[in-house]
MARBA-3410 file (N, C-alpha, C, O; in Angstrom, 1 decimal):
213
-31.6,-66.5,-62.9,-31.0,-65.6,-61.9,-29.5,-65.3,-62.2,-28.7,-66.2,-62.3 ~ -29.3,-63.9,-62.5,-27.9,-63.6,-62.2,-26.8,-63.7,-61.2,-27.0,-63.5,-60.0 ~ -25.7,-64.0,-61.8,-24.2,-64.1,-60.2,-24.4,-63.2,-59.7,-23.6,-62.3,-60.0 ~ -25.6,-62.6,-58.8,-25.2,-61.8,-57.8,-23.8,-62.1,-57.0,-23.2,-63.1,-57.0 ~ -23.6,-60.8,-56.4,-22.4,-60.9,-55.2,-23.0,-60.4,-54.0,-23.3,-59.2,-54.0
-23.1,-61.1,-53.0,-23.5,-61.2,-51.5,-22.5,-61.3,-50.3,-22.1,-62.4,-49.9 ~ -22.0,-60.4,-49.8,-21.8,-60.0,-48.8,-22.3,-60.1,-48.0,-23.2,-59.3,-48.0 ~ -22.2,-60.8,-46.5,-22.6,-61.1,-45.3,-22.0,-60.8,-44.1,-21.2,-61.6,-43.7 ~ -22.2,-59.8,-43.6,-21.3,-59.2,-42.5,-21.9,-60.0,-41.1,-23.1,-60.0,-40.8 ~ -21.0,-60.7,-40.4,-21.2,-61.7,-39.3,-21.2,-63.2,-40.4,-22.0,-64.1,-40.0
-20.7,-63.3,-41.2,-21.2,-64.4,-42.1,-20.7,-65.9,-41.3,-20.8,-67.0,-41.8 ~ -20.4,-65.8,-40.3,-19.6,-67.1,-39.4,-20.5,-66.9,-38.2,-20.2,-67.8,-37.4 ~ -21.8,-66.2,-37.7,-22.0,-66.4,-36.3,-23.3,-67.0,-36.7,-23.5,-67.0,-37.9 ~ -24.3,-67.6,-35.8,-25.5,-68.0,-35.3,-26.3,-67.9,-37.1,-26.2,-68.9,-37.8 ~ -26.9,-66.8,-37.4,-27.5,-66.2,-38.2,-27.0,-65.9,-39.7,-27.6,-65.9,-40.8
-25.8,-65.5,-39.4,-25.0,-65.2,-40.6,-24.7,-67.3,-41.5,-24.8,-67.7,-42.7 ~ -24.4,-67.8,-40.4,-23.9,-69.2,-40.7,-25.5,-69.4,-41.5,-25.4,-69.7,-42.7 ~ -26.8,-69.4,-41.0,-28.2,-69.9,-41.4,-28.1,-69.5,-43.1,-28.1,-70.3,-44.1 ~ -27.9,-67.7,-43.1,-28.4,-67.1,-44.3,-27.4,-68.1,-45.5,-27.9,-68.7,-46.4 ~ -26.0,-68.0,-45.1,-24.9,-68.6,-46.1,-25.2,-70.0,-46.6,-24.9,-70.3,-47.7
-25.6,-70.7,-46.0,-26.0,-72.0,-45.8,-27.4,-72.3,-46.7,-27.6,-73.3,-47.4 ~ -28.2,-71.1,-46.6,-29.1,-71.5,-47.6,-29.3,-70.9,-49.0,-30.2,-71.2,-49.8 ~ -28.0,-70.0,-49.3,-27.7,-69.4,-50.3,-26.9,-70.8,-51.2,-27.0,-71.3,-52.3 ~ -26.2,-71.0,-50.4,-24.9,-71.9,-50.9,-25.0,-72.7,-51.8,-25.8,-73.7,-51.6 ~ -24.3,-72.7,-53.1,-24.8,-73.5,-54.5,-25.9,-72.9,-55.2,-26.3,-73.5,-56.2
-26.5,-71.6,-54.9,-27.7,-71.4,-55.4,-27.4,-70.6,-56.5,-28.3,-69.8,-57.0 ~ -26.1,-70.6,-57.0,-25.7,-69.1,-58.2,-25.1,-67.9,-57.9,-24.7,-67.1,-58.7 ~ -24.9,-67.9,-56.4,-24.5,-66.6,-55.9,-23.0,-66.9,-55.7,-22.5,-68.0,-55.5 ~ -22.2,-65.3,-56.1,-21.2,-65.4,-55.8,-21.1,-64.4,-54.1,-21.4,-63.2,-53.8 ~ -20.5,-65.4,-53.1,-20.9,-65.0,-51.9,-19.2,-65.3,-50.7,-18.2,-66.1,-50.6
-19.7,-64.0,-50.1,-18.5,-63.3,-49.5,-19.1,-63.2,-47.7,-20.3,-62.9,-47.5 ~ -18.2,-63.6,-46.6,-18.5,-63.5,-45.6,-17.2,-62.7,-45.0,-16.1,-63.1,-45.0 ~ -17.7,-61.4,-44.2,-17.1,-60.8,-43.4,-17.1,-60.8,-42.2,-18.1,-60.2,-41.7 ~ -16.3,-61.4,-41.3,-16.4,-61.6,-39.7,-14.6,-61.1,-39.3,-13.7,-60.9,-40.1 ~ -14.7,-61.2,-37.9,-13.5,-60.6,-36.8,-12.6,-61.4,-37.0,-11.5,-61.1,-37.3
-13.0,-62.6,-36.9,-12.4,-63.7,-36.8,-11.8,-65.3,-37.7,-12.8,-66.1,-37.7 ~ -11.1,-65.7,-38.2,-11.0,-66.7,-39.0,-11.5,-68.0,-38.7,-11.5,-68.7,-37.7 ~ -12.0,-68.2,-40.0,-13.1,-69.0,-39.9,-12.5,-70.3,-41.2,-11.7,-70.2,-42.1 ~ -13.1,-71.3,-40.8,-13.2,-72.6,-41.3,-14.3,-73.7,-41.5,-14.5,-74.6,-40.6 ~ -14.6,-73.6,-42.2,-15.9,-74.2,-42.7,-15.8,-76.0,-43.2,-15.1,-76.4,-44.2
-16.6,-76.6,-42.2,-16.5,-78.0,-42.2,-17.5,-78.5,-43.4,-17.5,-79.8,-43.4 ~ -18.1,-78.2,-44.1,-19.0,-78.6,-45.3,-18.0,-78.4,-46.4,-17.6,-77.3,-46.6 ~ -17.5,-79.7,-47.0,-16.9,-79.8,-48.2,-17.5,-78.7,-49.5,-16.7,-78.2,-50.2 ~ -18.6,-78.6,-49.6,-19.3,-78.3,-50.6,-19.5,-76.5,-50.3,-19.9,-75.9,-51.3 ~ -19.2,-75.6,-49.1,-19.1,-74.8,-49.0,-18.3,-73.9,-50.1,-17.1,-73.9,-50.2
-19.3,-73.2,-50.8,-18.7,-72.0,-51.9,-18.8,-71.0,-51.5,-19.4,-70.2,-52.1 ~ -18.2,-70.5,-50.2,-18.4,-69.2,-49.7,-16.6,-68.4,-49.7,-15.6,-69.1,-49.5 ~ -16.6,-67.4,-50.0,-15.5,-66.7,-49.5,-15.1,-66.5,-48.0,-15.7,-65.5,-47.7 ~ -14.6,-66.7,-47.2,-14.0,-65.9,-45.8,-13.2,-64.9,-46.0,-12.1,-64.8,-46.5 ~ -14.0,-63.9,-45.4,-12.4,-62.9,-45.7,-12.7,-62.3,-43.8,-13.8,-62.2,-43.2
-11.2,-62.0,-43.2,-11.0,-61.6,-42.0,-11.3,-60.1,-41.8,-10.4,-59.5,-42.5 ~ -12.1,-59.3,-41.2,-12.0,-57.6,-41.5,-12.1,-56.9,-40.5,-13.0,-57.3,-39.8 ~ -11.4,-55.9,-39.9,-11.5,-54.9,-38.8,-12.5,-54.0,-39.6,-11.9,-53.3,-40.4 ~ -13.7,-53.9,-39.6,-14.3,-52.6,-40.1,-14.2,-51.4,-39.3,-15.1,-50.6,-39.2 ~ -12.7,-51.1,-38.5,-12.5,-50.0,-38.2,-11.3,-49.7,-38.4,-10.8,-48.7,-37.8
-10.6,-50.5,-39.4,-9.7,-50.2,-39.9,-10.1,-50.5,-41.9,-10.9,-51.3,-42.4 ~ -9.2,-49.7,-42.4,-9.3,-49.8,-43.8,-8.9,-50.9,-44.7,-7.8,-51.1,-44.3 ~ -9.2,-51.5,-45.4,-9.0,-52.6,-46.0,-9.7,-53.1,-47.3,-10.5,-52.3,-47.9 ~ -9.5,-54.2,-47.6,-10.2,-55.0,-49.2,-12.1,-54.7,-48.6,-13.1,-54.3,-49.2 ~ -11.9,-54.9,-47.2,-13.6,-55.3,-47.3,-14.2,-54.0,-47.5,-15.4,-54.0,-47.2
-13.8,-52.7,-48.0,-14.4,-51.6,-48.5,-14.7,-52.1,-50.0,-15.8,-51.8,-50.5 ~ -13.9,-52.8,-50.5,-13.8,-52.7,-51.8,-14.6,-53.7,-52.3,-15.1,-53.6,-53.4 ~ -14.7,-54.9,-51.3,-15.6,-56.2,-51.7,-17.3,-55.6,-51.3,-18.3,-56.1,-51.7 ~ -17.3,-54.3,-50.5,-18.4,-53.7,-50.2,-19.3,-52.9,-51.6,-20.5,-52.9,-51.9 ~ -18.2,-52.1,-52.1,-18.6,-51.1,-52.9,-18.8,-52.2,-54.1,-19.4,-51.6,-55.0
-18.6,-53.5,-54.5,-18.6,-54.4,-56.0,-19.9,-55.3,-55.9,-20.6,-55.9,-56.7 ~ -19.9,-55.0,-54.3,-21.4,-56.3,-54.1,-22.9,-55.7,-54.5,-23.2,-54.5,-54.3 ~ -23.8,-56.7,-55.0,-25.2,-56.3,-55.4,-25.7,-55.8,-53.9,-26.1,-54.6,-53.6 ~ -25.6,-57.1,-53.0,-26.2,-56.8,-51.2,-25.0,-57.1,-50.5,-23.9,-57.7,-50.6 ~ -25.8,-56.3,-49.4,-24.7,-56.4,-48.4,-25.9,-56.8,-47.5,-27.0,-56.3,-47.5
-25.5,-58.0,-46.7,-25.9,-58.4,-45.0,-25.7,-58.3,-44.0,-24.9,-59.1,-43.6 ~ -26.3,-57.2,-42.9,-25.8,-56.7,-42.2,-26.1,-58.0,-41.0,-27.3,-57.8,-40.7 ~ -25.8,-58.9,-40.4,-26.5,-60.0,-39.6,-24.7,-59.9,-38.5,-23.8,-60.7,-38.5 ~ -24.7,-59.0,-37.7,-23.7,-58.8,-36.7,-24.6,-57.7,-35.9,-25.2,-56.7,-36.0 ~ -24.1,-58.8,-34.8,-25.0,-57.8,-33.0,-24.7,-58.8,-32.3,-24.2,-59.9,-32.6
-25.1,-58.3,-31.1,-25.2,-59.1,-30.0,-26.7,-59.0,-29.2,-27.4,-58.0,-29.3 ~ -27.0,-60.4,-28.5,-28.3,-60.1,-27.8,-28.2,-59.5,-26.4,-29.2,-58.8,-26.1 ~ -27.0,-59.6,-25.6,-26.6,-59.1,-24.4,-25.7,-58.4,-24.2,-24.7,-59.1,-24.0 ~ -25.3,-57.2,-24.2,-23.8,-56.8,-23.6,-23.5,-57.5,-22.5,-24.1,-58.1,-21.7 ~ -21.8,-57.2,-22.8,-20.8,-58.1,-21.4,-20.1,-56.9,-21.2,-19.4,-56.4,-22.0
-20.3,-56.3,-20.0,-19.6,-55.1,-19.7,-18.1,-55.8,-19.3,-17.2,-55.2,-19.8 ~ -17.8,-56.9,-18.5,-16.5,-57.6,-18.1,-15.6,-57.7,-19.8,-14.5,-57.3,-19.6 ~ -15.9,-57.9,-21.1,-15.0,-57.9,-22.2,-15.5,-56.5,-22.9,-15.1,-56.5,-24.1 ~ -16.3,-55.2,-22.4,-16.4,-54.1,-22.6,-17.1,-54.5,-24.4,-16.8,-54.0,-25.5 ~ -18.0,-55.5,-24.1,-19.2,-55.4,-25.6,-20.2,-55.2,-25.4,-20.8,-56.1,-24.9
-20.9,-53.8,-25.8,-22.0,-52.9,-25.7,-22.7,-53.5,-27.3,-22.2,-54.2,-28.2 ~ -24.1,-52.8,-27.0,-24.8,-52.7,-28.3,-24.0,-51.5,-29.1,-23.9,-51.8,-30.3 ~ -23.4,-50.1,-28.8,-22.9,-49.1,-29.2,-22.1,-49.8,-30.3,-22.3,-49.7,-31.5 ~ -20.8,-50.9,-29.6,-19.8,-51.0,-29.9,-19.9,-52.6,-31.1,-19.2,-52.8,-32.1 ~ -20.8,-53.5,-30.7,-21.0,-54.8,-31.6,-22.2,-54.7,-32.3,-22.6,-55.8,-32.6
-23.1,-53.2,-32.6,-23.9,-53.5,-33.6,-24.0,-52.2,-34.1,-23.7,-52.0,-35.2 ~ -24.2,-51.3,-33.4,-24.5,-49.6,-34.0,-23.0,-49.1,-35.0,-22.9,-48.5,-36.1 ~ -22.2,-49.6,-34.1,-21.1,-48.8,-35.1,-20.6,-49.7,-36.2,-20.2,-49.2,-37.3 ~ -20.6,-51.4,-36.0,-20.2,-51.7,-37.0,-21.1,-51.5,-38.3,-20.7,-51.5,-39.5 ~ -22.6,-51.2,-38.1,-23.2,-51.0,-39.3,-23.0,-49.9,-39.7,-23.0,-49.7,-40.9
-22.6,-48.3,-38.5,-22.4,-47.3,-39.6,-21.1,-47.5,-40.3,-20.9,-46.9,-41.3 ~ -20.2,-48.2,-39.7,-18.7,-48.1,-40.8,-19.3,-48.9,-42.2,-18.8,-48.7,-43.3 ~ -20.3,-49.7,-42.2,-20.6,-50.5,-43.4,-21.5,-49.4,-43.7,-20.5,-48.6,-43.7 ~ -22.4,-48.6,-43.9,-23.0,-47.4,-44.2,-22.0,-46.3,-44.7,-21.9,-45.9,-45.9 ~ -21.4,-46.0,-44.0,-20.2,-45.0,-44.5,-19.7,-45.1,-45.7,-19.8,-44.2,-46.5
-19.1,-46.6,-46.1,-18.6,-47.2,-47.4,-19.7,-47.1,-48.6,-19.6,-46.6,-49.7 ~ -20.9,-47.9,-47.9,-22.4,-47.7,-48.6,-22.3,-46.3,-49.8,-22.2,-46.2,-51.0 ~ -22.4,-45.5,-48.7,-23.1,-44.2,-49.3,-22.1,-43.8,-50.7,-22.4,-43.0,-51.6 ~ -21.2,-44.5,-50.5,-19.9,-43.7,-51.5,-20.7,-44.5,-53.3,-20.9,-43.9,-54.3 ~ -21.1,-45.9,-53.2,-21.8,-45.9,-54.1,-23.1,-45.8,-54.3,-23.8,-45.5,-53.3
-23.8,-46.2,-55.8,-25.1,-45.8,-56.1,-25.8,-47.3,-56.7,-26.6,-47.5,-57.6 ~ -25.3,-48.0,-56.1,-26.2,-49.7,-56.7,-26.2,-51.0,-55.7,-26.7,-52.0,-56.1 ~ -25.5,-50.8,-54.6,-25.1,-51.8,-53.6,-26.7,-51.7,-52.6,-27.2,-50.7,-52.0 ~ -27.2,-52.8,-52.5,-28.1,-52.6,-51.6,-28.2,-53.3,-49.8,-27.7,-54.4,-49.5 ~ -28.7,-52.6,-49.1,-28.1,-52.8,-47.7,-29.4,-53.8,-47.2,-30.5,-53.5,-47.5
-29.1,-54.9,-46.4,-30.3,-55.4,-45.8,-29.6,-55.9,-44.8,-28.7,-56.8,-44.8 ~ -30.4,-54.9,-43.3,-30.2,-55.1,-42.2,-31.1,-55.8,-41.6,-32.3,-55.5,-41.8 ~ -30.7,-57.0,-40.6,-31.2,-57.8,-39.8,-31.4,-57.4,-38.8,-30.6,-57.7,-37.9 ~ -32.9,-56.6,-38.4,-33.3,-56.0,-37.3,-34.1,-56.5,-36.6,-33.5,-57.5,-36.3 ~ -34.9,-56.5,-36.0,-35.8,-57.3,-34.8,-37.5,-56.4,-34.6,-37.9,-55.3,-34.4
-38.1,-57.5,-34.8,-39.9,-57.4,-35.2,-40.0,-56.5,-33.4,-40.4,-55.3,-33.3 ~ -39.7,-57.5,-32.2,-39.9,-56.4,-31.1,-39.3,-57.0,-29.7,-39.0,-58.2,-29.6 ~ -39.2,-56.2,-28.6,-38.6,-57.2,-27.5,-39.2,-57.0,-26.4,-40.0,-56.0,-26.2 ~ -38.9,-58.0,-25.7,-39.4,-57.7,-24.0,-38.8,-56.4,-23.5,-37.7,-56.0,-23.6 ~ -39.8,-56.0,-22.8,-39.0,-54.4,-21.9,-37.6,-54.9,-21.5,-36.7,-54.1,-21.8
-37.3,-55.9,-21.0,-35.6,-56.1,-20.6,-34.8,-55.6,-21.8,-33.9,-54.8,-21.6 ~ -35.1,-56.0,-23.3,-34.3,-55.5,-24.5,-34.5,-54.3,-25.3,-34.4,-54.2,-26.5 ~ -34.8,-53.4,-24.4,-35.2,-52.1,-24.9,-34.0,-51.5,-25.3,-34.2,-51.1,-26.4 ~ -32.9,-51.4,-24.9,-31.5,-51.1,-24.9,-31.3,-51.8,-26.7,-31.3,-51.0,-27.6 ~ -31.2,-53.3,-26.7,-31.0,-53.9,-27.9,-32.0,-53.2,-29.2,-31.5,-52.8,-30.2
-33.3,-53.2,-29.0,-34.4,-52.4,-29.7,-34.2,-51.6,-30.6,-34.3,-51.5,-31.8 ~ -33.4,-50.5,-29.2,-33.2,-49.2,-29.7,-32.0,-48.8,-30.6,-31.9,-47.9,-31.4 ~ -31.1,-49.6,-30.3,-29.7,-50.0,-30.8,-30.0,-50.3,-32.6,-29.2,-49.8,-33.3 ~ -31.0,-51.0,-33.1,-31.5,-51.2,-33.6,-32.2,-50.8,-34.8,-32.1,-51.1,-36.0 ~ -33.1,-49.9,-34.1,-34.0,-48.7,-34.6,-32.7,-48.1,-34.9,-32.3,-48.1,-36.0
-31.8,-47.4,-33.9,-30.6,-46.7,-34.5,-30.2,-46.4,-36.0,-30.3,-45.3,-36.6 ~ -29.7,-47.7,-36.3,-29.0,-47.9,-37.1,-29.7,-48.3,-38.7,-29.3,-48.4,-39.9 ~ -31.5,-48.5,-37.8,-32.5,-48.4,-39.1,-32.4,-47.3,-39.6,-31.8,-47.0,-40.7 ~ -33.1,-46.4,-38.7,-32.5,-44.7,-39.1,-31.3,-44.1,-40.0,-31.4,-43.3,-41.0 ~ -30.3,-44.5,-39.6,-28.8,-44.3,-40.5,-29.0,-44.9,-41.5,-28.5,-44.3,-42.5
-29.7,-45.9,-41.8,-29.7,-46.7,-43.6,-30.4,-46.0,-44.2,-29.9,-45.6,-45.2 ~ -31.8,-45.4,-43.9,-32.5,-44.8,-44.8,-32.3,-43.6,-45.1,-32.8,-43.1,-46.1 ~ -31.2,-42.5,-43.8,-30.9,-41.6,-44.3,-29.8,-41.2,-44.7,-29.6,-40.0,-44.8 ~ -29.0,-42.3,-45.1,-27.9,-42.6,-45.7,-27.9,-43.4,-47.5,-27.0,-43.2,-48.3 ~ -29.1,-44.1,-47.5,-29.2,-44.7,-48.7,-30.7,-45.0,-49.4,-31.1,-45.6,-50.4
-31.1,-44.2,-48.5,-32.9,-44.3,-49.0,-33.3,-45.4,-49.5,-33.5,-46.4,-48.8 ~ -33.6,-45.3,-50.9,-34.5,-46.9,-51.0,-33.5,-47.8,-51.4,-33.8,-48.6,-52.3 ~ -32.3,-47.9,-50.9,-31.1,-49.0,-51.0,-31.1,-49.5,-49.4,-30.3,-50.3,-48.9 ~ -32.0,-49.1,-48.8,-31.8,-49.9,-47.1,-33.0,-50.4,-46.9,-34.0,-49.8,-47.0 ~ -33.0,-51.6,-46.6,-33.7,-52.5,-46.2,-33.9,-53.2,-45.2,-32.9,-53.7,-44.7
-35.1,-53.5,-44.6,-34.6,-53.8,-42.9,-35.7,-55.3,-42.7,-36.9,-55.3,-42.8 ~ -35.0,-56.4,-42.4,-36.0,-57.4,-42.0,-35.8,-57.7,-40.4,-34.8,-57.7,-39.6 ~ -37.5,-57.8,-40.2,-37.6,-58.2,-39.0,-38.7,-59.7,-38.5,-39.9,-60.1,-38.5 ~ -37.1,-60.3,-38.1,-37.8,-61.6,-37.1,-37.6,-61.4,-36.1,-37.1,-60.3,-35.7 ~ -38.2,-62.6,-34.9,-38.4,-62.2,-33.0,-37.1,-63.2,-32.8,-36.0,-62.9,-33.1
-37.3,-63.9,-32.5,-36.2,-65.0,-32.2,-36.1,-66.2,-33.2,-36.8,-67.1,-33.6 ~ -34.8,-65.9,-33.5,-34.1,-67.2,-34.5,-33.9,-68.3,-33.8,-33.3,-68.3,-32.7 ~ -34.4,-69.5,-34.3,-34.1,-70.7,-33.0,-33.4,-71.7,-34.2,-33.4,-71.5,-35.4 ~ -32.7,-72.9,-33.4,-32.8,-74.2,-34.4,-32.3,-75.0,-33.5,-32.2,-74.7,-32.3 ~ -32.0,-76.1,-34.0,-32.1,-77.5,-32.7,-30.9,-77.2,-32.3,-30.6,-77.4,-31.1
-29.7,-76.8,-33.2,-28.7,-76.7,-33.1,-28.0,-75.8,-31.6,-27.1,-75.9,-30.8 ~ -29.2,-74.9,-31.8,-28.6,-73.8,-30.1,-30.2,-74.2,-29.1,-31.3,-73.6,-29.5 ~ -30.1,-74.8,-28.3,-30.9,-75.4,-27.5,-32.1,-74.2,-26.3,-33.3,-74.2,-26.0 ~ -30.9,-73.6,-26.1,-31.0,-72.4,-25.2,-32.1,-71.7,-26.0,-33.1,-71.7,-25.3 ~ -32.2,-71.0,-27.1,-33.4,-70.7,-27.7,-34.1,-71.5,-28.4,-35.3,-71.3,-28.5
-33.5,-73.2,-29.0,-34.9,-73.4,-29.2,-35.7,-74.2,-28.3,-36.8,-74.4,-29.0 ~ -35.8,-74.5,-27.3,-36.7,-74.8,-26.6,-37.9,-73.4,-26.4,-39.0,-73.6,-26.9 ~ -37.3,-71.9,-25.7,-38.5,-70.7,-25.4,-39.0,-70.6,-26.7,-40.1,-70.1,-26.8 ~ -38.4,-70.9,-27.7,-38.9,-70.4,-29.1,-40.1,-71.3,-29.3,-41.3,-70.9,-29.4 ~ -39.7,-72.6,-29.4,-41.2,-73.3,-29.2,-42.1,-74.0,-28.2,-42.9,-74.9,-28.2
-41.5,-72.8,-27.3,-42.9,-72.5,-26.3,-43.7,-71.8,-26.9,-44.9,-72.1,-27.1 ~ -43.0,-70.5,-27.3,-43.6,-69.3,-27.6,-44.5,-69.8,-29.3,-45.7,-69.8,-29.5 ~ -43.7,-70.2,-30.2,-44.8,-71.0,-31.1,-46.0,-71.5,-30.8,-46.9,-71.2,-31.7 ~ -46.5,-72.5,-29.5,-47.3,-72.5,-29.0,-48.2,-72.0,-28.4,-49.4,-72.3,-28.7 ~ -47.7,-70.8,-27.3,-48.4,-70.1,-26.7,-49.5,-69.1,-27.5,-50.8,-69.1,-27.5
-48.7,-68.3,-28.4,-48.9,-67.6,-29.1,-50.3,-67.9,-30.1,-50.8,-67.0,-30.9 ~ -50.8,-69.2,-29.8,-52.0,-69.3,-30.8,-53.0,-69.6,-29.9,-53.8,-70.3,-30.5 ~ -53.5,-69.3,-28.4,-53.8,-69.5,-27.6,-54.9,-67.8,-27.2,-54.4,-66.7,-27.0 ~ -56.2,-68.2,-27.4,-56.8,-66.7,-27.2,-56.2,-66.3,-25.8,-56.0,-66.9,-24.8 ~ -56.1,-64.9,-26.2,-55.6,-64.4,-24.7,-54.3,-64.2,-24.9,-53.8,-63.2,-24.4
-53.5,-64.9,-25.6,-52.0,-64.9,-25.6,-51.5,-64.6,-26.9,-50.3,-64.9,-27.2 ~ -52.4,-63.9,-28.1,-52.0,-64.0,-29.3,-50.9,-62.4,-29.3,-50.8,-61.9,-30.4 ~ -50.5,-61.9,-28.6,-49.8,-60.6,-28.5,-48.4,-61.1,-28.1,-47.5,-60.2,-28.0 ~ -48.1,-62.5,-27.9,-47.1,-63.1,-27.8,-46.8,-63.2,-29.0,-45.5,-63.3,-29.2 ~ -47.8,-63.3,-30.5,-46.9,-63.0,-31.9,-45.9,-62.0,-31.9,-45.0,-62.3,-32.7
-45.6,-61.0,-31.5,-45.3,-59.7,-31.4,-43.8,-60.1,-31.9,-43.2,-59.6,-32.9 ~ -43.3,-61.3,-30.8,-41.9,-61.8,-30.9,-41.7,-62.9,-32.0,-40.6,-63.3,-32.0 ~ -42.5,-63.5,-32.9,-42.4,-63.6,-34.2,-41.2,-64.6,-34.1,-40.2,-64.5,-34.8 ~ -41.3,-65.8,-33.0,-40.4,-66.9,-33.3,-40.1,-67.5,-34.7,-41.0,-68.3,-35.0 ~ -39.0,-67.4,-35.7,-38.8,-67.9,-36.3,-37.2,-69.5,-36.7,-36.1,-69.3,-36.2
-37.4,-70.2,-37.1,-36.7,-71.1,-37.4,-35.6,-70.3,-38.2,-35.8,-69.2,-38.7 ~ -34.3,-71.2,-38.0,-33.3,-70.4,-38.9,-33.3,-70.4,-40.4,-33.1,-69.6,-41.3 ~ -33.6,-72.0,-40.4,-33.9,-72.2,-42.1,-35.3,-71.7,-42.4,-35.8,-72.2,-43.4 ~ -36.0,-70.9,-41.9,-37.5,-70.4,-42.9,-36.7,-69.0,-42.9,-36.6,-68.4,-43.9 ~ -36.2,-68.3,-41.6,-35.8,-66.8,-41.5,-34.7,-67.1,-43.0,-35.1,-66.7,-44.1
-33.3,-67.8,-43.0,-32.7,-67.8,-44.2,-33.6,-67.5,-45.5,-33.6,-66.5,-46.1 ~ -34.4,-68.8,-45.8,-35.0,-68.8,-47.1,-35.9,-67.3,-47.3,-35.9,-66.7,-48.4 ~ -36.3,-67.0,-46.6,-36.9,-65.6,-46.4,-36.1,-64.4,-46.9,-36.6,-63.8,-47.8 ~ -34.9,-64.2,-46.4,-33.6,-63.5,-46.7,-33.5,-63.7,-48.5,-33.6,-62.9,-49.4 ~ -33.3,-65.4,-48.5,-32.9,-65.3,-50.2,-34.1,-64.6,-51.0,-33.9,-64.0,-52.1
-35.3,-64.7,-50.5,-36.7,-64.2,-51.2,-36.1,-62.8,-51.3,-36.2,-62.0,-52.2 ~ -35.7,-62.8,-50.4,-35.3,-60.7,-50.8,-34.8,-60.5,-51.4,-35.2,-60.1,-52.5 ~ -33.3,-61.0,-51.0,-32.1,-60.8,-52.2,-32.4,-61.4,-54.2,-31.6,-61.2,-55.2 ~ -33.4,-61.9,-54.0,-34.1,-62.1,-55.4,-35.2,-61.1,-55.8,-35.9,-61.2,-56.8 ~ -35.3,-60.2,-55.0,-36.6,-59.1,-55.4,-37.8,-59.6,-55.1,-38.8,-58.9,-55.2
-37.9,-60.6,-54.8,-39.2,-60.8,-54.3,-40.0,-60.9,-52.7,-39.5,-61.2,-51.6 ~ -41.2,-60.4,-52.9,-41.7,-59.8,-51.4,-41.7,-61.1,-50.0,-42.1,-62.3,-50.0 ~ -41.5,-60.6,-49.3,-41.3,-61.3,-47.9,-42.3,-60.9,-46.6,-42.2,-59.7,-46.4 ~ -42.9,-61.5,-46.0,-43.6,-60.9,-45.0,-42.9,-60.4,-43.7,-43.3,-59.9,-42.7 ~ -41.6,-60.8,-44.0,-40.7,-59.8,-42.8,-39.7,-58.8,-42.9,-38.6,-58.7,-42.2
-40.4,-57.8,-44.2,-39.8,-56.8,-44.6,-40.5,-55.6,-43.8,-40.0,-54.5,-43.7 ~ -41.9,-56.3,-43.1,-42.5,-55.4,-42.1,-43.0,-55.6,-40.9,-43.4,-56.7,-40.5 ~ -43.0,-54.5,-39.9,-43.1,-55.3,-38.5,-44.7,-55.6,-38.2,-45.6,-54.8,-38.7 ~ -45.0,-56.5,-37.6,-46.2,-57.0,-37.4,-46.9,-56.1,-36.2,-47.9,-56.2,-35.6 ~ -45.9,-55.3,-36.3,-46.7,-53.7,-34.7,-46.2,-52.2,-35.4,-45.4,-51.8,-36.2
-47.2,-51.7,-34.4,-47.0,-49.9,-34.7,-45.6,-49.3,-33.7,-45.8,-49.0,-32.5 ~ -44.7,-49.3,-34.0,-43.5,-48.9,-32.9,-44.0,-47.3,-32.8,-44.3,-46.4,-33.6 ~ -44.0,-47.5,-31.3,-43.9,-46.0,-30.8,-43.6,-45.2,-31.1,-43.6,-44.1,-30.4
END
């Protein structure tokens, strides 16, 4: 395997922390883009932090345009209208300013962390979603990539993993097998899944397990 360069946009939250974590030591040369500064308690951590407004101009264009992939793993599951964060504003636009940069070269490849499907309450999130799927592909054609898991769980955030392995269970239950739809995954299988990509090789959640509307 070659030093790829991996870029991880959200590389400090929930998901972004999973993907880095299972990359780390594996050959890659790897870069994390988040709002906020970050400090990493694993001695053995070989990751870059770099701090970035993607709405203002800066290095992370340039660490964008040098990287093999870029990771799109920044969103939110809820807006908070009280601190004024929408899906519009913490997932749709930060991926087209990473798109925007995208398009300018011809070898950087994009893989967005999208979602297999949601309960009617997350239709809003969904669609936010699909959005910004649309923008990659007609922005970078076969350079955008979209993986879809249901819910990321691990022991570590409690709050999802307990429904997550309800729903593991339920889900194999005749009568209830349409509860796959939401495609509970662990953080360490969804990560290792990720590295399967970023190595060219096929993953079963490069596609959704339903016909979207």
């Amino acid at each position: 395997m070659d030093n790829k360069k991996i870029i991880v946009v959200g590389g400090t939250g929930f998901v972004g922390q999973g993907i880095l974590s299972a990359l780390n030591n594996k050959g890659f040369e790897l870069h994390s883009l988040s709002r906020h500064q970050f400090r990493p308690t694993n001695v053995t951590d070989q990751v870059t932090y770099h701090v970035a407004d993607l709405n203002k101009a800066g290095e992370w264009q340039d660490l964008l345009k040098e990287a093999d992939w870029v990771v799109d793993a920044v969103g939110i599951l809820l807006p908070n209208p009280f601190k004024h964060i929408n899906y519009q504003n913490s997932s749709v636009q930060p991926a087209q300013r990473l798109l925007d940069v995208l398009a300018t070269t011809n070898q950087t490849k994009f893989l967005f962390v999208s979602a297999n499907a949601t309960p009617f309450f997350l239709n809003a999130y969904l669609r936010a979603k699909l959005s910004v799927e649309h923008s990659a592909k007609a922005l970078l054609n076969d350079r955008a990539y979209n993986v879809y898991p249901g819910i990321v769980y691990d022991k570590s955030r409690i709050y999802s993993y307990i429904p997550a392995i309800i729903l593991v269970t339920l889900q194999h239950i005749p009568g209830l097998k349409f509860l796959q739809r939401y495609r509970p995954i662990s953080r360490k299988t969804f990560a290792i899944e990720v590295e399967n990509i970023l190595n060219g090789k096929e993953s079963a959640l490069l596609k959704r397990n339903i016909k979207m509307k």
